[in-house]
N, C-alpha and C positions, 0 to 999 in steps of 0.2 A: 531520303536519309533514313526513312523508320524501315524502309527495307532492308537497306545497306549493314542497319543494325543489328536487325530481327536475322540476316542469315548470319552476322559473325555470332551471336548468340547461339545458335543450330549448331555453327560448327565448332565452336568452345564445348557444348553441351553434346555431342556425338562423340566425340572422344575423352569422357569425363577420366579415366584415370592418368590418362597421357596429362590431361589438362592441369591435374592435381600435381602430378609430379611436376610439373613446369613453374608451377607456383612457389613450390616448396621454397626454391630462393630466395624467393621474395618475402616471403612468410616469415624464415627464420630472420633476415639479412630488418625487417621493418620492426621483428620482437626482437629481435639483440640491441637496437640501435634506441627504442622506446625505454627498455629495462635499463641501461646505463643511460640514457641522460635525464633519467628519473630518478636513478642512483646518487650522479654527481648533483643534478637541480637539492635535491634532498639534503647535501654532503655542504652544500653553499648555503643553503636557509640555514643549516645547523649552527656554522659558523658564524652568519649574520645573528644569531640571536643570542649565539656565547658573547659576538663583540656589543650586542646592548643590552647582556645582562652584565658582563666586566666593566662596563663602561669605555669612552675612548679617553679618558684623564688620568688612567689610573697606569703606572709607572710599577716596575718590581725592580727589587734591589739583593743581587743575589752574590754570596763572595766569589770571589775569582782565584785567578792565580798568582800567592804571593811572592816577589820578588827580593833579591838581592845582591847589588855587585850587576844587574842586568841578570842572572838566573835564576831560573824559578828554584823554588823553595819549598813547594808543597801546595794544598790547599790554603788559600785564608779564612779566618774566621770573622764571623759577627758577635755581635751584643746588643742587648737589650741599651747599652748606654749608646748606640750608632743610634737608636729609634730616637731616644730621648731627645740627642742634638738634634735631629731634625724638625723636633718642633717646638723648639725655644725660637719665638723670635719669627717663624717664617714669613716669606714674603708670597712665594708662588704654590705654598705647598698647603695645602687645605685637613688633610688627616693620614697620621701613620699607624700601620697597625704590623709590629712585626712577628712573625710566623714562626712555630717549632711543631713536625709532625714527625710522628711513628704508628707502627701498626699494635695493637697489643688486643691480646686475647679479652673482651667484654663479657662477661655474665649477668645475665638475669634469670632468677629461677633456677632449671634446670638445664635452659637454653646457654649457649655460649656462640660466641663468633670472632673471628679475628678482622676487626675493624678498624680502620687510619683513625688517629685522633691526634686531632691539630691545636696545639693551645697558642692564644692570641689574645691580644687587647679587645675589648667592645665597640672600637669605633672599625675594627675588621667586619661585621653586619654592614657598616653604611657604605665601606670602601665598595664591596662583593654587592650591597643590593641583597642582602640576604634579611628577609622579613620572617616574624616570629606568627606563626596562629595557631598555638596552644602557648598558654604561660607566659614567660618572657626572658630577656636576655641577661646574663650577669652583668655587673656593676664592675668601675674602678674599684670600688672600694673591696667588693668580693678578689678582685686579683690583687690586692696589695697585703688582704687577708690571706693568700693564699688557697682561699675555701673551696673546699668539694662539692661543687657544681657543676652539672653540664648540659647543655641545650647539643638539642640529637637531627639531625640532619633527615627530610621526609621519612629515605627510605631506612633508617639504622634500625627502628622496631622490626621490618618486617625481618630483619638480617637474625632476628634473635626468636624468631618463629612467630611473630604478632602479626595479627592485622592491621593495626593502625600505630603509627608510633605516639599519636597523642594522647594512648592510655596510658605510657608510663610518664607522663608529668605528674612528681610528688611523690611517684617509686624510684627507689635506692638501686642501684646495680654497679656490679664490680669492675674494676678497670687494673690491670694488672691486679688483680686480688684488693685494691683500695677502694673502699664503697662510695662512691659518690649519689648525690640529691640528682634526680631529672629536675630540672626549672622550668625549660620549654623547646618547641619542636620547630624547627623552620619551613617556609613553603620549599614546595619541589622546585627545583632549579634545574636539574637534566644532568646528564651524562657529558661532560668538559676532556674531550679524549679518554685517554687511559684512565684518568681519575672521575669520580663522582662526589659531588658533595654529598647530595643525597645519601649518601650512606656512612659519612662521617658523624664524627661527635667533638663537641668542641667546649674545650674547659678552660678558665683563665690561666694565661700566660706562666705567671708566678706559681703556681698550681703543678703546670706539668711540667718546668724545670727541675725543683724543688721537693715535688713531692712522688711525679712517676715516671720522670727520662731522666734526671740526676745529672742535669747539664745546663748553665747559665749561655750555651750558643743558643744563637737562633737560625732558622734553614734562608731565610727571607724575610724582606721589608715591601710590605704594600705600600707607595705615597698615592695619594690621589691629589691631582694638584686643583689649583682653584678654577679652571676651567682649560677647555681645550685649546686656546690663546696661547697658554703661558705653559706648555707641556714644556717648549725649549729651555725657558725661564727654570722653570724648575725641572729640569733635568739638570742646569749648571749649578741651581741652587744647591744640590744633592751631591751632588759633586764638591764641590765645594766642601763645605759641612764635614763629610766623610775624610776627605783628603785632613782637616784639620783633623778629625779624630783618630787617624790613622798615622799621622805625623808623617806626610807623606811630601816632599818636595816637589815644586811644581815638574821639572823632568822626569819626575817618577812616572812609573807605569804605575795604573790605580792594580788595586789588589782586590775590587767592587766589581761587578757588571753592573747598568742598568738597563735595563729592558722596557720598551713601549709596549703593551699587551694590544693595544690598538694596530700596532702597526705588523706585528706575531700574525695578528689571526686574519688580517689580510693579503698578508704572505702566505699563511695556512688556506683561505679564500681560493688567490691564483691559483696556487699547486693544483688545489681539489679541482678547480676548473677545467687546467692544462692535463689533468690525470681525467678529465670524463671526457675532453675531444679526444683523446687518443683514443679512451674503449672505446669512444664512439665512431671516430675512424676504420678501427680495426673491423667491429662489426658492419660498417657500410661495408667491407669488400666483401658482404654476403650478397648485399645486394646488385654491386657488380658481378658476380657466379651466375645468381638471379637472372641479373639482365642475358647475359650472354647465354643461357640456357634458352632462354624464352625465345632470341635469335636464333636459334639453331633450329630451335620445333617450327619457329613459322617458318623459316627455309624449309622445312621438309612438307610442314602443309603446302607451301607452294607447289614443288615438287608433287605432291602428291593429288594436288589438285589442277593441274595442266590441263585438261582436258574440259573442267568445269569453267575453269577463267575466257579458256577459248570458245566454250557456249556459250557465256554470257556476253563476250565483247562479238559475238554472232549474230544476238539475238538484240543489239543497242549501246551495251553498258560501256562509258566510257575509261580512259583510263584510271582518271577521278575516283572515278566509280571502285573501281578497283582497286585503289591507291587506301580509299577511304574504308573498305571491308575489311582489309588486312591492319590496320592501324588499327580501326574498331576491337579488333578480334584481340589484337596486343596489350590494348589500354584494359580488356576486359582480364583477362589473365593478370595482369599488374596490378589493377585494383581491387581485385578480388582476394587474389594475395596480400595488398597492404594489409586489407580490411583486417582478413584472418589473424596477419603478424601484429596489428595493433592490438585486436584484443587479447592475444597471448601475450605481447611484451606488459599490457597493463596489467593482467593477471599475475604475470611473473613478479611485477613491483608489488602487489598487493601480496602474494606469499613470502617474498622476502622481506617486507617489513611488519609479516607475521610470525615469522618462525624464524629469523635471526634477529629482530628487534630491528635491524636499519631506517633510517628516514629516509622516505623516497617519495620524490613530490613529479607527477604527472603534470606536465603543464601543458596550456592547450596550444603554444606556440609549435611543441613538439609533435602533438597529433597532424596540425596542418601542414608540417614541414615533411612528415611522414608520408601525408596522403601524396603533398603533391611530387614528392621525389621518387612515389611508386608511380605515379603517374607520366612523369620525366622519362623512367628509366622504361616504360613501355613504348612512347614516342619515341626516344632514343635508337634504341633496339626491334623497335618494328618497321621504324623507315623503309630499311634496306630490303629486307623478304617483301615489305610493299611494295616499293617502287618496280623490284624485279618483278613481281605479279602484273603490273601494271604495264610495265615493257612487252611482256609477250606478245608476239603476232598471234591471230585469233588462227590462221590458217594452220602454221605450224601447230599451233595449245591442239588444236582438234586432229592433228594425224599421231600427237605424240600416244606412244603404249608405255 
């Protein structure tokens, strides 16, 4: 066997650019295939970590389409009085905190930016799990005042040319030209799709109807209900409540949606799943090119070596013998090329989640499934040039020219 080895070695390493070209499919076909399911691995922790920093209890309540006669009628709207009924009295519903955002231009100093600013009740931090470390949160009593306060989202300082946004707690800056107080800065929470917290600012509710959107709607209702048990419970409880506020008969089409956020982003989960087998399919049919290249060259080493197979089964070697060089020689080109393609595909994840920011997570299920699928596709595709090597009559392999 260390024979058998030592010449498929010799003759991998005798033809080193032939050898290298024969790789190449395998090389690209093991980095295409490592960099996307690094991509999607990456693309699923993201959203496993959006569903346990949302929580799974937490319910959105957003207006729909209002009806009448059976035809719709436009958008519907909300109110701060839909929040209110929700939490007179509930039974499955734990805290509401309802939602009004826009984009408006912020000033500090010199600096300016045009940054989302969401204004909401206080008990919107416990719904979201959003935790303060500079300063601290506004107060009921700060939104029934109306008062100009706002707690700034990790990244909103850096948006206005700062390095830390916990140096402006207790600095004033402009929001639609109205000077509001910093009170305090929240932890980093991450990039939630299109939107980021991090870069928002957030002022009491009564605040931004009243004093910088000039509008008593609201875009959405957070509930978080009293635990993950009773999410059905109070989905009808919400229901319910609203259908009464909206004077809505039970035949009526509601003119609400409510949304499980839990149940979203493991919808958004699958997709990202079923969206990385597919790149990752596509990229395996590099590895099939791959394979069927590697067949082709050791059919031609065959060919080219008739005369050496017929000295050796001359000289003892059986077909075994034979069977087992050309395998060698196949597995060598294949693994060599995984290798290569592994560390290019991991390199590739590591520059894309340096120079476009993506999450991409190398797992080591992927490295083993890589090594052993180059390794498959050389046994696969070396059989046949073996076994023909191995068939030759020694008499014929030594008169062929």
């Amino acid at each position: 066997m260390g024979e058998i080895i030592r010449v498929a070695f010799d003759a991998v390493l005798a033809n080193k650019l032939r050898s290298l070209l024969t790789m190449l499919g395998i090389v690209i076909g093991i980095a295409a295939v490592i960099t996307m399911v690094a991509l999607g691995e990456g693309a699923q922790r993201s959203v496993a970590q959006r569903l346990q920093t949302l929580g799974t209890n937490v319910l959105t309540v957003r207006p729909g389409q209002a009806f009448q006669g059976g035809l719709g009628r436009g958008q519907a709207s909300m109110a701060v009085d839909d929040a209110e009924a929700l939490r007179e009295n509930p039974r499955y519903v734990q805290a509401v905190a309802p939602e009004i955002e826009s984009r408006f231009q912020v000033e500090y100093g010199a600096s300016n930016a045009n940054l989302s600013v969401v204004g909401t009740w206080p008990s919107y931090f416990d719904i979201n799990q959003g935790t303060v470390v500079q300063g601290r949160l506004f107060t009921d009593a700060e939104d029934r005042g109306r008062r100009r306060v706002v707690v700034l989202g990790a990244l909103a300082g850096t948006q206005l040319g700062l390095k830390d946004s916990s140096s402006l707690v207790g600095e004033t800056l402009r929001i639609r030209g109205i000077p509001f107080e910093v009170i305090g800065v929240l932890a980093e929470k991450g990039a939630q799709g299109f939107s980021n917290p991090d870069e928002s600012l957030y002022i009491p509710l009564a605040t931004a109807q009243f004093r910088v959107m000039g509008t008593d709607r609201i875009r959405s209702i957070a509930v978080q209900a009293v635990d993950e048990k009773s999410m059905d419970n109070a989905m009808a409880e919400i229901d319910l409540v609203l259908r009464r506020e909206h004077r809505l008969r039970p035949e009526e089409q509601a003119d609400f949606n409510i949304r499980d956020q839990a149940s979203l982003l493991t919808t958004m989960q699958e997709t990202t799943q079923t969206f990385s087998l597919l790149l990752a399919g596509i990229a395996a049919i590099s590895l099939l090119v791959g394979g069927i290249g590697i067949m082709n060259i050791m059919l031609v080493s065959v060919t080219e070596r008739t005369r050496e197979i017929g000295l050796r089964k001359a000289l003892g070697a059986t077909g075994m013998d034979i069977l087992l060089q050309f395998l060698v020689e196949s597995l060598v080109l294949c693994l060599a090329g995984g290798t290569l393609g592994l560390l290019l595909g991991v390199g590739g994840a590591a520059v894309l989640q340096r120079v476009a920011g993506w999450s991409v997570v190398v797992a080591p299920e992927a490295i083993v499934v890589a090594i052993a699928f180059s390794a498959s596709v050389g046994v696969f595709f070396g059989i046949w040039p073996a076994r023909r090597a191995a068939s030759l009559a020694p008499i014929e392999s030594l008169r062929y020219e």
